[in-house]
LUMKEMI-133308 format. One record per residue (C-alpha): y, x, z. Coordinates in pm, 1 decimal. Layout:
N
+----------+----------+----------+
|       py |       px |       pz |
+----------+----------+----------+
|        Y |        X |        Z |
...
+----------+----------+----------+
This chain:
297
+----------+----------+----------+
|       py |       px |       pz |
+----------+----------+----------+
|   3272.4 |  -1799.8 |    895.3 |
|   3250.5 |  -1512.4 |   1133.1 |
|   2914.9 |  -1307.4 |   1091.6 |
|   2786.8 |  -1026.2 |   1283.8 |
|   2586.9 |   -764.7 |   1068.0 |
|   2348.1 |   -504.3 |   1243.1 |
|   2366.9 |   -189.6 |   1020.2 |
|   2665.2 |   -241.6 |    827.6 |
|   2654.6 |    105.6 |    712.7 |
|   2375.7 |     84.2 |    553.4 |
|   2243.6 |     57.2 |    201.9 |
|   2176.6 |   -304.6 |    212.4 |
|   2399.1 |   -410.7 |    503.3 |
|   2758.0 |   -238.5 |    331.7 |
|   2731.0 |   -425.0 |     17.6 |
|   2660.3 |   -736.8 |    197.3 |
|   2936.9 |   -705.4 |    425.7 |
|   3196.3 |   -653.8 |    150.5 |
|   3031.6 |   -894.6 |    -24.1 |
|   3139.2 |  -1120.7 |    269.3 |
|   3460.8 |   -980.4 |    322.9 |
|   3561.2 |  -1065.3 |    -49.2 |
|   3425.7 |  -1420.0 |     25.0 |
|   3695.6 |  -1489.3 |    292.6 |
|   3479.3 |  -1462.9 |    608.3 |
|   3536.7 |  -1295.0 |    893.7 |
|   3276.3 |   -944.3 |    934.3 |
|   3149.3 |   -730.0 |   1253.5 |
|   2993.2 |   -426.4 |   1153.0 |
|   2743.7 |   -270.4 |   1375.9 |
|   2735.2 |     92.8 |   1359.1 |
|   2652.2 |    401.4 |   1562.4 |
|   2886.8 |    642.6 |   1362.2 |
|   3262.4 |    676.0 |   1452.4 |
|   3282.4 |    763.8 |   1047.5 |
|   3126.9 |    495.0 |    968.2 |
|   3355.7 |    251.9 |   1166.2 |
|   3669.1 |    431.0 |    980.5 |
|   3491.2 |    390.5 |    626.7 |
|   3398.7 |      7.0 |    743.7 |
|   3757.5 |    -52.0 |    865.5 |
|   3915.3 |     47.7 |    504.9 |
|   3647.6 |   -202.6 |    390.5 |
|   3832.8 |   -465.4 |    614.9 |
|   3506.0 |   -500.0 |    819.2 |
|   3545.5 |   -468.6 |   1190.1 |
|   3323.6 |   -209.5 |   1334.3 |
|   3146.2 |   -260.8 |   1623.8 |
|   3026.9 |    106.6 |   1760.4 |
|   2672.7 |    132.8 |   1935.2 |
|   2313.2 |     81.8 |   1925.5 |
|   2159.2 |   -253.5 |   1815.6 |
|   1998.3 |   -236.9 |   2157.5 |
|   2358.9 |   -211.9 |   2347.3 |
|   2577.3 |   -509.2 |   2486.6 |
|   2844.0 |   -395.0 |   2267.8 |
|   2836.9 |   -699.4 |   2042.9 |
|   2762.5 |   -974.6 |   2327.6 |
|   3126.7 |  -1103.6 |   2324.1 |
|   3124.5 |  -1219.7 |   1972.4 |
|   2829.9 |  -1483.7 |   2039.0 |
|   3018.4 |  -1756.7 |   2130.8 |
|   3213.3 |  -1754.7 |   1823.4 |
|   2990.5 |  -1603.9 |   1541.6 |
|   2847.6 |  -1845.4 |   1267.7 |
|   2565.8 |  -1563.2 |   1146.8 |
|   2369.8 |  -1285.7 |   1246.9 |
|   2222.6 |  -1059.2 |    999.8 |
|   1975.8 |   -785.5 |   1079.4 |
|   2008.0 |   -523.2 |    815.8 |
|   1893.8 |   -216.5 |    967.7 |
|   1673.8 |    -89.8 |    679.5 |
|   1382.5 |    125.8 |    714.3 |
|   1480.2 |    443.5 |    945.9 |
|   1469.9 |    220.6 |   1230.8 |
|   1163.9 |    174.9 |   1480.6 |
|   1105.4 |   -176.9 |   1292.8 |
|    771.5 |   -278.4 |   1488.5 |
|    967.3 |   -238.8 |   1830.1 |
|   1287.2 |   -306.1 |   1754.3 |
|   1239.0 |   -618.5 |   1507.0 |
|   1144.3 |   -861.9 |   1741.4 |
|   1337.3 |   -679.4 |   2064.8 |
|   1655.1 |   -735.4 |   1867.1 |
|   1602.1 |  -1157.0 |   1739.9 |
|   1543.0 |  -1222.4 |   2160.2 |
|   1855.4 |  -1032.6 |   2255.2 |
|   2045.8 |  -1229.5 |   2000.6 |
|   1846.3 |  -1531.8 |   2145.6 |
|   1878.9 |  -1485.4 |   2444.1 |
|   2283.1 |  -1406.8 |   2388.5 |
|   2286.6 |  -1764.6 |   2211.1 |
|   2089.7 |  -1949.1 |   2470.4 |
|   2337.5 |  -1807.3 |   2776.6 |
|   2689.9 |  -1701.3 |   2597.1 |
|   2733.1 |  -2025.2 |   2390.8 |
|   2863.0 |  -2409.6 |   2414.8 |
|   2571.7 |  -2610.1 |   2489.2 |
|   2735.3 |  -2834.7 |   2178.1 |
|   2734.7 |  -2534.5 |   1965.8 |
|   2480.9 |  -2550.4 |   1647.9 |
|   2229.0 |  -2305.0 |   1612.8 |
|   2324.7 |  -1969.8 |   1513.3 |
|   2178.2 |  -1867.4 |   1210.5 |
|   2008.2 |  -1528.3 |   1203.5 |
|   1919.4 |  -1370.4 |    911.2 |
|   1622.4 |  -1114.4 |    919.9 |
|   1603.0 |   -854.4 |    638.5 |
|   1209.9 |   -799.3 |    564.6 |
|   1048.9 |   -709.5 |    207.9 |
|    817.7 |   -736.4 |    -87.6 |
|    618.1 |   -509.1 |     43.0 |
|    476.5 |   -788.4 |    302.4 |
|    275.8 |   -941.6 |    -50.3 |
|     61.1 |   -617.9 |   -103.5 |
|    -49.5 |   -453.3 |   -410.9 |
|    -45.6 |   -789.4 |   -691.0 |
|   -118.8 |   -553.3 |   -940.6 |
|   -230.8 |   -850.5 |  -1183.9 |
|   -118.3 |  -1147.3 |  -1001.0 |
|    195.7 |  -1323.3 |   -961.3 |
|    375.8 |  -1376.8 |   -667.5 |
|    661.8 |  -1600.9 |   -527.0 |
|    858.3 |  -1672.2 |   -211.2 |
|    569.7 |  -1941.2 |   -139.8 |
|    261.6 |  -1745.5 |   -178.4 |
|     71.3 |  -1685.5 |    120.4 |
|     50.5 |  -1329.9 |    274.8 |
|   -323.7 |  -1209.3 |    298.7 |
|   -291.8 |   -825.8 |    256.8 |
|     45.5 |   -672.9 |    292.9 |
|    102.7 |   -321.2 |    226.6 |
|    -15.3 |   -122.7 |    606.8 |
|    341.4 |     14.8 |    629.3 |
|    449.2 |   -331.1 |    713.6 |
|    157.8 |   -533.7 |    853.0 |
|    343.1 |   -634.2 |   1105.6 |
|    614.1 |   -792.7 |    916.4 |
|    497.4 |  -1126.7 |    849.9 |
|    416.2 |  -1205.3 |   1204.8 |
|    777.8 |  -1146.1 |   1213.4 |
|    908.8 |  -1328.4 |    979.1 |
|    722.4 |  -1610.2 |   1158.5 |
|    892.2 |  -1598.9 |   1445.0 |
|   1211.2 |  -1601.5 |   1276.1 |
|   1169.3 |  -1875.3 |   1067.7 |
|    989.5 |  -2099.5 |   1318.8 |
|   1275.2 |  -1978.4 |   1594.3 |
|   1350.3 |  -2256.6 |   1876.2 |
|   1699.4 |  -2152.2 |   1888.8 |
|   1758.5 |  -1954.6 |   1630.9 |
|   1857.0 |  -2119.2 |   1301.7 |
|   1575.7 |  -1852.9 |   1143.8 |
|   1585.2 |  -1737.3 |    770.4 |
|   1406.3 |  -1411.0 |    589.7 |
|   1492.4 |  -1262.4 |    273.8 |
|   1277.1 |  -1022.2 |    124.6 |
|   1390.9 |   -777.0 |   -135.5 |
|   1190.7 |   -570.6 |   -402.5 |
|   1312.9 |   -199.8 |   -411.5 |
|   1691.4 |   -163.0 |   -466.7 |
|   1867.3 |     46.0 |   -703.3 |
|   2223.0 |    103.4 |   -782.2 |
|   2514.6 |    320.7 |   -619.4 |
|   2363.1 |    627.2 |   -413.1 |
|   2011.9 |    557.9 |   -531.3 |
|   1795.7 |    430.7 |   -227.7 |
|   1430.9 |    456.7 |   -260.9 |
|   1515.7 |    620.2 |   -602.6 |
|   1745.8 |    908.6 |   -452.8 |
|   1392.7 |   1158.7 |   -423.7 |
|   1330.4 |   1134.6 |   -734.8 |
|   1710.7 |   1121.8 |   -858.0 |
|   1733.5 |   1444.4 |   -682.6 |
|   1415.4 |   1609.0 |   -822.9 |
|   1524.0 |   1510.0 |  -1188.1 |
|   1841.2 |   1703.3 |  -1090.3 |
|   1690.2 |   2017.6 |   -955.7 |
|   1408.2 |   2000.2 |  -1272.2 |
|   1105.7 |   1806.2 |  -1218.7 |
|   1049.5 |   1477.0 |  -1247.3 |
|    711.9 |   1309.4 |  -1027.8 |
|    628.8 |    972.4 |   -881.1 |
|    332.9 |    890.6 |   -607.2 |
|     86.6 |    662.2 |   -762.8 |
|    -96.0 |    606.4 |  -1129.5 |
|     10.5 |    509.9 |  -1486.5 |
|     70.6 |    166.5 |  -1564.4 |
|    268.3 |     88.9 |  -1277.4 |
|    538.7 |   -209.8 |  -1297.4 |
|    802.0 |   -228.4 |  -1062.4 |
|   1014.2 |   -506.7 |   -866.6 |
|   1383.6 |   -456.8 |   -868.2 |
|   1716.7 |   -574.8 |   -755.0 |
|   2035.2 |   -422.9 |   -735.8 |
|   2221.4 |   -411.5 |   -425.9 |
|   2502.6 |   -582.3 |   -548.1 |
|   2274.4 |   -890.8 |   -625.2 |
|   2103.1 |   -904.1 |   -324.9 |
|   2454.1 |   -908.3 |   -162.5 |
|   2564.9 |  -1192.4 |   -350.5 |
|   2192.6 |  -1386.8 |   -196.7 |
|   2351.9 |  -1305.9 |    145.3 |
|   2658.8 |  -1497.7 |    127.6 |
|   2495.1 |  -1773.8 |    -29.6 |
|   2194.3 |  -1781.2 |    241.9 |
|   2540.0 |  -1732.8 |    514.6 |
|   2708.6 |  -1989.9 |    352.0 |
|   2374.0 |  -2216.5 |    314.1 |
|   2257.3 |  -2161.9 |    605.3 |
|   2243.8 |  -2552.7 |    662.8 |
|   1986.4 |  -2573.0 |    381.8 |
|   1850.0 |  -2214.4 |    374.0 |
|   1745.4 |  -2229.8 |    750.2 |
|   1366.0 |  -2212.8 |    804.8 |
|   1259.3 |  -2052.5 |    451.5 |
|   1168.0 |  -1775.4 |    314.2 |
|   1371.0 |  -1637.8 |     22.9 |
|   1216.0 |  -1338.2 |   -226.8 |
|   1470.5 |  -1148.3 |   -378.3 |
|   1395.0 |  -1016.7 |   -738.3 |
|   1515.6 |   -961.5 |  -1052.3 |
|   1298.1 |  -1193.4 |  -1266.2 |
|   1124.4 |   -910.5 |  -1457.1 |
|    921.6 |   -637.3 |  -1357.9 |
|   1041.5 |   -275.2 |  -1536.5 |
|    737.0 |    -41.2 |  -1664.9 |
|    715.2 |    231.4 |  -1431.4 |
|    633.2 |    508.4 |  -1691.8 |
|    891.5 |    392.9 |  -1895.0 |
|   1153.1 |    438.1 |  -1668.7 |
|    999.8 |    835.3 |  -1530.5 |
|   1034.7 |    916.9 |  -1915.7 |
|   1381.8 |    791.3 |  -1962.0 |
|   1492.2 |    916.4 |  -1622.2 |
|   1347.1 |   1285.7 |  -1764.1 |
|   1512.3 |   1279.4 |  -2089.6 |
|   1887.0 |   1235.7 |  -1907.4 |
|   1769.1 |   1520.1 |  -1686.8 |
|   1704.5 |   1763.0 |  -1998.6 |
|   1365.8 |   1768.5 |  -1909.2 |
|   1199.7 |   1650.9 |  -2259.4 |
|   1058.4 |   1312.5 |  -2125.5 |
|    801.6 |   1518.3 |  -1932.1 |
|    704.0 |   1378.1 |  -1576.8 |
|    416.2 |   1403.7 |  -1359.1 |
|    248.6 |   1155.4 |  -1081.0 |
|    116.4 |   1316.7 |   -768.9 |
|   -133.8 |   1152.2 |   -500.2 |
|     34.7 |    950.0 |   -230.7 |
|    -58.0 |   1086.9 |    110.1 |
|    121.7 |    868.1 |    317.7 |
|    176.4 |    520.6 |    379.9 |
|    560.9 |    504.1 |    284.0 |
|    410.7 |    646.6 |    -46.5 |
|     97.1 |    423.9 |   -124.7 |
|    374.2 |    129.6 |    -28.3 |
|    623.6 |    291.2 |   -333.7 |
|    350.9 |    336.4 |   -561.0 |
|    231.7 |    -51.3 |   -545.6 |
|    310.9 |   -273.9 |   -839.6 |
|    432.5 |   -644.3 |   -755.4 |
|    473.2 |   -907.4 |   -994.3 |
|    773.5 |  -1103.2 |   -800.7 |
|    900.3 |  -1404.2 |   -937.3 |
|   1118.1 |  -1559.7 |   -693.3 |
|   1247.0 |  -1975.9 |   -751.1 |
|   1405.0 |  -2048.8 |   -388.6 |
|   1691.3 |  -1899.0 |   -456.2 |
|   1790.8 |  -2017.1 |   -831.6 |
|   1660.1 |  -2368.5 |   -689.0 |
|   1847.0 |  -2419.0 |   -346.6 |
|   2106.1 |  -2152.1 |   -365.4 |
|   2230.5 |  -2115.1 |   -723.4 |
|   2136.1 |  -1738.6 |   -707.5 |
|   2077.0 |  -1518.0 |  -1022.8 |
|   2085.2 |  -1176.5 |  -1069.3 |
|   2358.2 |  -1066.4 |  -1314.0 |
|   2332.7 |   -645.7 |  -1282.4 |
|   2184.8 |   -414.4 |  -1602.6 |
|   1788.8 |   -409.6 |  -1522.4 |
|   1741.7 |    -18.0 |  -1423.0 |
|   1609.5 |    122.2 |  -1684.6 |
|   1856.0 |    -25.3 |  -1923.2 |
|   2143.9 |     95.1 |  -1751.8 |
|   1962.8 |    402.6 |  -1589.4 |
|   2253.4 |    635.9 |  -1723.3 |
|   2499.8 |    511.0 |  -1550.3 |
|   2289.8 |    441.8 |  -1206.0 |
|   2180.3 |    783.4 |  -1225.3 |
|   2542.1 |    902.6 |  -1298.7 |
|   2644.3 |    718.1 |   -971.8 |
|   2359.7 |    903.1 |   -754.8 |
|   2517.6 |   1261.1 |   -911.6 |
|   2851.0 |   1140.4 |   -757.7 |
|   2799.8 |   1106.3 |   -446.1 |
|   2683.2 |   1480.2 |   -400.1 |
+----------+----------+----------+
């Protein structure tokens, strides 16, 4: 296959891409960094340098199997969400064989879209009714995609990653470091996890399935949720700080979003896809994940 990824540099989209790469497909890389491109081209990625929003990918339409939107969550999502799946559309629709299947695009949402299931399980079927306000807008989104007249549509979802360089764990990874150890939110707290390496493995197979995958919805989770307190203690006591930690008030959305607990079980994937998540849960293997975040500084 040849597959087109829209921040390839990124936390979610690198992994996927080599994940790809080692698969024997053919990967663009969208990226605005020169660096980037040289760190992608090592990677055997091709870079493609410029903004989502430029024509600088156009001339791979005609050819390209997949499109995957991995632009994570520093970019202008509510605008640029929907912008981008048209321009892709509209790219198909003029720039390939009228014989040509659909080209399957592959929009990178979240978890957070099911809200704050504090006691209640949830699954790639359950119906949205209150997602988190940081993305309320997603599921309309997702919508589109899925239901997409000429897109071959498909979302996946992940909980909050972990692994290499830390993601939505490197503020806190970097507190523990510097002596103090607090998380937004209240006691009693579970969280929903995958590693990146996992969810990388879910993008092949949704690339690679697209035939079956298109239209759906896939949650991606490990298949238990890790005590929240639990893992602040540990995450202290490899810091030297005695176990001791501290939760503050969250004050802004990206914070009341990080302090929600979801109980994700996800079944699309195992059933349809033969996915599974194989890493150390965090917690369990938190020395060496927090031993990769001290590397990279």
């Amino acid at each position: 296959m040849k597959v087109l990824i829209f921040g390839a540099s990124g936390f979610i989209g690198f992994p996927a891409a080599q994940a790809l790469v080692r698969s024997g497909h053919i990967v663009y890389g969208q990226t605005r960094s020169q660096e980037k491109a040289k760190q992608m081209a090592t990677e055997e990625i091709i870079p493609i340098v410029g903004d989502p929003e430029s024509d600088a990918w156009h001339s791979l339409i005609p050819t390209l199997d997949v499109v995957i939107e991995a632009l994570g969550g520093t970019a202008p999502k509510p605008v640029l969400a929907p912008a981008l799946r048209e321009a892709v559309a509209s790219a198909a629709k003029s720039l390939r064989p009228t014989h040509a299947p659909k080209l399957t695009y592959i929009y990178t949402s979240g978890t957070w879209v099911h809200g704050n299931s504090r006691t209640e399980i949830v699954t790639d079927t359950t119906p949205i009714t209150n997602p988190l306000e940081l993305v309320a807008w997603r599921p309309a989104q997702e919508q589109a995609v899925i239901a997409h007249d000429i897109l071959n549509g498909i979302v996946v979802r992940p909980t909050m990653l972990y692994g290499r360089g830390g993601s939505l764990f490197e503020s806190v990874f970097k507190q523990a470091k510097e002596g103090k150890v607090t998380w937004s939110g209240t006691p009693g707290g579970k969280l929903a996890l995958i590693h990146t390496d996992d969810l990388a493995d879910l993008y092949v197979r949704m690339a690679e399935g697209a035939s079956i995958a298109g239209g759906k919805i896939f949650d991606a989770s490990n298949d238990i949720s890790e005590d929240l307190d639990g893992f602040l203690r540990k995450l202290s006591q490899l810091a030297g700080l005695n176990g001791e930690y501290e939760y503050t008030k969250p004050t802004t959305t990206f914070e009341v979003a990080k302090s929600a607990t979801m109980l994700v079980r996800p079944y699309i994937g195992r059933a349809l896809l033969g996915w599974h998540p194989k890493k150390i849960g965090f917690t369990d293997g938190l020395e060496i994940y927090y031993a990769a975040y001290l590397a990279t500084l």
